[in-house]
KEMAR-523601 format. One record per residue (C-alpha): residue number from 0; z, x, y; residue in one letter. Coordinates in pm, 1 decimal. Each point is the difference from the previous one (the first is absolute). Layout:
# KEMAR-523601
 num       pz       px       py residuo
 NUM        Z        X        Y       a
...
# end
This chain:
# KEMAR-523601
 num       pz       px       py residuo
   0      0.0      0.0      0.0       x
   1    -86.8    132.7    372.6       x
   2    155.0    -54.7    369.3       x
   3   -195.7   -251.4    170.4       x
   4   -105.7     11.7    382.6       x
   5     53.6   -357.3    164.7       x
   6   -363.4     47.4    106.8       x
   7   -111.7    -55.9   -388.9       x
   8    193.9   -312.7    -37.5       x
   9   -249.9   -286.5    -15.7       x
  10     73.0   -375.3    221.8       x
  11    -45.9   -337.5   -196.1       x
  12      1.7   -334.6    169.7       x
  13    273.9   -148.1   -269.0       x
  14     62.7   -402.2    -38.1       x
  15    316.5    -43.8   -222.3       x
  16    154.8   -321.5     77.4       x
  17    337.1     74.4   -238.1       x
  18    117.2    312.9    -38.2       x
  19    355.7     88.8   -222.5       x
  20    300.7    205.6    144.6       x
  21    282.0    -11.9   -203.1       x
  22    352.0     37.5    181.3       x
  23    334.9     -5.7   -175.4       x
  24    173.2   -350.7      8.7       x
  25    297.7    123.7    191.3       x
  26   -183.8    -15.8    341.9       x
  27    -42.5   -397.8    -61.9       x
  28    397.5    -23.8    -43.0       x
  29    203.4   -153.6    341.6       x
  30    205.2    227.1    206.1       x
  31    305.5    148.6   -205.0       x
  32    259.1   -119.0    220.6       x
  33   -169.4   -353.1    150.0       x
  34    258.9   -188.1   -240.2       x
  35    287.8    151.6    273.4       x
  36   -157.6   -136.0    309.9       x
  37    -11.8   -369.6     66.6       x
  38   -212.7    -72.6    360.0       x
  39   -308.7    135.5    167.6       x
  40    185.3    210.1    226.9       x
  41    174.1    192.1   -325.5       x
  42   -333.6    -19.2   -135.8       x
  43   -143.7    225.8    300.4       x
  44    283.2    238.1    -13.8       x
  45    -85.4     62.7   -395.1       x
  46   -301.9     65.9     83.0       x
  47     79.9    264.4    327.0       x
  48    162.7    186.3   -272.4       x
  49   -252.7    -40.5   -233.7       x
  50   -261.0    163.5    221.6       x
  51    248.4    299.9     69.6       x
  52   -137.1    140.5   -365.3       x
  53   -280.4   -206.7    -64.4       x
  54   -324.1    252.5     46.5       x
  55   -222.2   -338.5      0.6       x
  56    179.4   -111.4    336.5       x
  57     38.7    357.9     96.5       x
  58   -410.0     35.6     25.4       x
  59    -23.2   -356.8    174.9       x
  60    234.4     76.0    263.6       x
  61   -253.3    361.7     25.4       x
  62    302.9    222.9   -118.7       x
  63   -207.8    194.3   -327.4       x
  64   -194.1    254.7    127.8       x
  65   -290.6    -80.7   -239.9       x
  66   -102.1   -321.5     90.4       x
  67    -86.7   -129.9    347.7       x
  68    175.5   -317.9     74.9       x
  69   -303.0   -146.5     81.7       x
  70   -171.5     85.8   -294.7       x
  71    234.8   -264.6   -197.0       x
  72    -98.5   -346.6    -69.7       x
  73    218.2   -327.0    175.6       x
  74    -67.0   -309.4    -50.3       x
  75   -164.2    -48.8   -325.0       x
  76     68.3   -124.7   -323.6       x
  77    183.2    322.3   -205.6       x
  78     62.8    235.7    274.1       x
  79    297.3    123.1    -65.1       x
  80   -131.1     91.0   -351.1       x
  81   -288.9    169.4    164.1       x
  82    182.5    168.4    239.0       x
  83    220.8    150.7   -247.5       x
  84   -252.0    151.9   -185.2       x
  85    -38.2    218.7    288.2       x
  86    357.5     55.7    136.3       x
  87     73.2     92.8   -377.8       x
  88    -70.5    330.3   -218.9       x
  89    140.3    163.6   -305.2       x
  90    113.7    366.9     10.4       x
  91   -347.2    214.3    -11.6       x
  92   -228.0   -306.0    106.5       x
  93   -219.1   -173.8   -241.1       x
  94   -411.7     59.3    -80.2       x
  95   -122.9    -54.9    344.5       x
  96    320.8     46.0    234.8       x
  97    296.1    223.4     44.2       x
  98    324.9    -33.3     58.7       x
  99    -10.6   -132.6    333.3       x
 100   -194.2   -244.2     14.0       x
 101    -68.6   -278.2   -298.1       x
 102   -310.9   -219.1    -72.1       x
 103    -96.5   -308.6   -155.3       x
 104   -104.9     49.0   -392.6       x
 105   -189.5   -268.9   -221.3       x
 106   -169.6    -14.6   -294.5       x
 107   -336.5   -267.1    -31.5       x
 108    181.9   -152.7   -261.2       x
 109    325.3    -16.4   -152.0       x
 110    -57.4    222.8   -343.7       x
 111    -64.1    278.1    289.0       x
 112    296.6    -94.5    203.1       x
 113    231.9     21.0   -305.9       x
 114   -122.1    310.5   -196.8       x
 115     45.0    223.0    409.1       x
 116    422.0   -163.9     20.4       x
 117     11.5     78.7   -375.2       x
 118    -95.6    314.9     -4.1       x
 119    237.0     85.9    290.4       x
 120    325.8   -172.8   -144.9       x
 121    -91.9    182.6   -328.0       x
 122    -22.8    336.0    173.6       x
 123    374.3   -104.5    139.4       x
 124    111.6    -88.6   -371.8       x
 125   -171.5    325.2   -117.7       x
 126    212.2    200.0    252.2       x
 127    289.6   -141.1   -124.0       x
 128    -71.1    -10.4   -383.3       x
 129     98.8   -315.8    -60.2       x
 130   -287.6   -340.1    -53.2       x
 131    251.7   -266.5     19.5       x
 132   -103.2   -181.8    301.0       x
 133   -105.7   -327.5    127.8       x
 134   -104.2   -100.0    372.2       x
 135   -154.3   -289.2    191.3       x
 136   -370.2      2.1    220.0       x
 137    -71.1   -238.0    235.2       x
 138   -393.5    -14.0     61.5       x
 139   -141.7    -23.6    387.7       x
 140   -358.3    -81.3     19.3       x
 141   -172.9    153.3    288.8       x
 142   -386.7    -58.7    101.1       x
 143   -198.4    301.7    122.8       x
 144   -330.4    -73.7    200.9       x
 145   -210.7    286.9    176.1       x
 146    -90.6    426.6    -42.3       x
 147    202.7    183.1   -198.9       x
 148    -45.6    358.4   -107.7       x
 149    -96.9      1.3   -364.5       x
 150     65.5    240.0   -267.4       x
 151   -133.7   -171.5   -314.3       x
 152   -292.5    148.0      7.9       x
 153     79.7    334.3     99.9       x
 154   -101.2    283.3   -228.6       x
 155    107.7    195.9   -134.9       x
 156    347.0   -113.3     -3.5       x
 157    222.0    103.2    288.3       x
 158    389.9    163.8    -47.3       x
 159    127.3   -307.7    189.0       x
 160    -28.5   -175.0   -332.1       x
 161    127.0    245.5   -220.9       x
 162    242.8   -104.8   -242.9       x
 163    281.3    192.2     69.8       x
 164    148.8    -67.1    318.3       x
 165     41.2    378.6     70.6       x
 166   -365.6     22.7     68.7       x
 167   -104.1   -374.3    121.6       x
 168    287.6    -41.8    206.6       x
 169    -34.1    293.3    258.3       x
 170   -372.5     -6.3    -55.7       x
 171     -4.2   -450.5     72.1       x
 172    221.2     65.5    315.3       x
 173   -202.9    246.8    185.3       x
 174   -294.3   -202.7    -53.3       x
 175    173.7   -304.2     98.4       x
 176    122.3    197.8    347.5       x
 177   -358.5     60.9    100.4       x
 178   -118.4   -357.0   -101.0       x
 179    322.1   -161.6    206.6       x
 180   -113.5    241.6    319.7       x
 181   -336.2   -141.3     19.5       x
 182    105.9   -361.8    -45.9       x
 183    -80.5    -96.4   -343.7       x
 184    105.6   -334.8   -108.9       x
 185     72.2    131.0   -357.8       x
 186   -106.3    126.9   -331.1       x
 187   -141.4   -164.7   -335.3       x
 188     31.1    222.2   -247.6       x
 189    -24.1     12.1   -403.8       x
 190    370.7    -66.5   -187.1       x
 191    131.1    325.7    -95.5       x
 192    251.4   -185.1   -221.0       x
 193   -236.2   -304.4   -125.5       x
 194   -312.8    103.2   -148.8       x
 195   -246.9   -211.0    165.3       x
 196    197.9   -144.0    268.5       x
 197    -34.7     15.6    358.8       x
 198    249.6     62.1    281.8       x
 199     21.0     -8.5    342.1       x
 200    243.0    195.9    256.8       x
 201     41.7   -210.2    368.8       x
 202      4.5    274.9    252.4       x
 203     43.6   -290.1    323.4       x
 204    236.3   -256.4     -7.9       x
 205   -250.4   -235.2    139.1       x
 206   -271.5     22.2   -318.3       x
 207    252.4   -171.5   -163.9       x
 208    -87.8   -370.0    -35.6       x
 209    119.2   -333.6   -119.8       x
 210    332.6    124.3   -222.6       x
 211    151.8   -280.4   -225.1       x
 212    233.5     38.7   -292.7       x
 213   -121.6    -12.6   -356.3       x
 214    164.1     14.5   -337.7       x
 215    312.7    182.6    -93.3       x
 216     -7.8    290.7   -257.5       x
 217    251.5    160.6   -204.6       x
 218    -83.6    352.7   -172.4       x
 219    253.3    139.7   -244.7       x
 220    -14.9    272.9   -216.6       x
 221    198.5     29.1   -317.5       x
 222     62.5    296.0    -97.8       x
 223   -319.6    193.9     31.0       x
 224   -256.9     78.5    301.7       x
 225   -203.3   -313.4   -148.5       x
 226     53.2   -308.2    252.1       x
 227    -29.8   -362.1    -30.3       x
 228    -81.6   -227.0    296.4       x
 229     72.9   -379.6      3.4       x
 230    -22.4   -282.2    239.6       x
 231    320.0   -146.6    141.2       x
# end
């Protein structure tokens, strides 16, 4: 697999009316302590102290370096979802962002969206040596209209889809830097953990269209790397 120059990246006009990201179940749940309050005016003071930690509210209020406040989406169905996406990153960044800043993932269908979270929570259970493990995906459908950059055709292929995240993952997120400073909308790219599948990365907030909830999943492993997803 070689480097690839942001200049060699293709653009596709994409239609995808439903895409599949997968987030875990616990960002559905109410506020932990809204049981203790019991008016409106408790209700705002929750949530002043909420927004002291929260990164979501943090990047709305234009207080995460990252993100432009004005780069956020308000008034929409599923902001806050969206906007999270953004205001939130895992320790070394993902495929197609660092650390600092997050992005919206999806997969075209579901199969895809399950076999990327899999593969992550397995790595976690790996770490740990121990496959006993069950946990709970909600589904957000997103639609996607307009040029993206395209990597499904790209040959041969490029060390931002390299298997082990020691090569893609450094290799993804300089791409991805490039592609962000000129203004792309986002990338479609082959599944590296779902033969066959295709997934797309959300560079803008604003690309992301018309999110509504979908089914409930629950993966759990028993024992061994092997996984088993179900419909709740």
């Amino acid at each position: 697999m070689t480097a690839l120059s942001a200049d060699a990246v293709p653009v596709s006009a994409i239609v995808q009316p439903q895409t599949v990201r997968l987030i875990p179940t616990r960002h559905f749940a109410p506020p932990v302590l809204g049981p203790l309050v019991d008016s409106e005016e408790e209700q705002g003071l929750l949530a002043e102290l909420e927004g002291l930690t929260n990164r979501r509210l943090k990047a709305e209020r234009g207080n995460v370096p990252a993100i432009r406040r004005e780069e956020l989406v308000y008034d929409r169905a599923g902001q806050s979802y969206v906007n999270a996406a953004f205001a939130h990153s895992r320790a070394g960044g993902n495929r197609f962002n660092d650390a600092a800043r997050g992005a919206w993932y999806a997969g075209f269908d579901v199969r895809t969206a399950l076999e990327e979270v899999a593969f992550h929570r397995t790595r976690e259970l790996r770490y740990i040596g121990h496959f006993e493990d069950s946990c709970r995906y909600r589904a957000l459908h997103a639609a996607f209209i307009g040029r993206f950059h395209d990597l499904r055709a790209v040959k041969p292929r490029p060390a931002c889809l390299d298997a082990d995240v020691a090569i893609g993952y450094p290799a993804g997120q300089e791409l991805a830097k490039v592609l962000i400073e000129r203004e792309s909308r986002g990338l479609v790219y082959p599944s590296v953990r779902h033969e066959g599948g295709t997934c797309l990365v959300a560079f803008q907030p604003g690309v992301v269209q018309d999110v509504v909830p979908g089914a409930e999943w629950e993966l759990c492993w028993t024992g061994s790397p092997d996984w088993k997803a179900t419909t709740v």
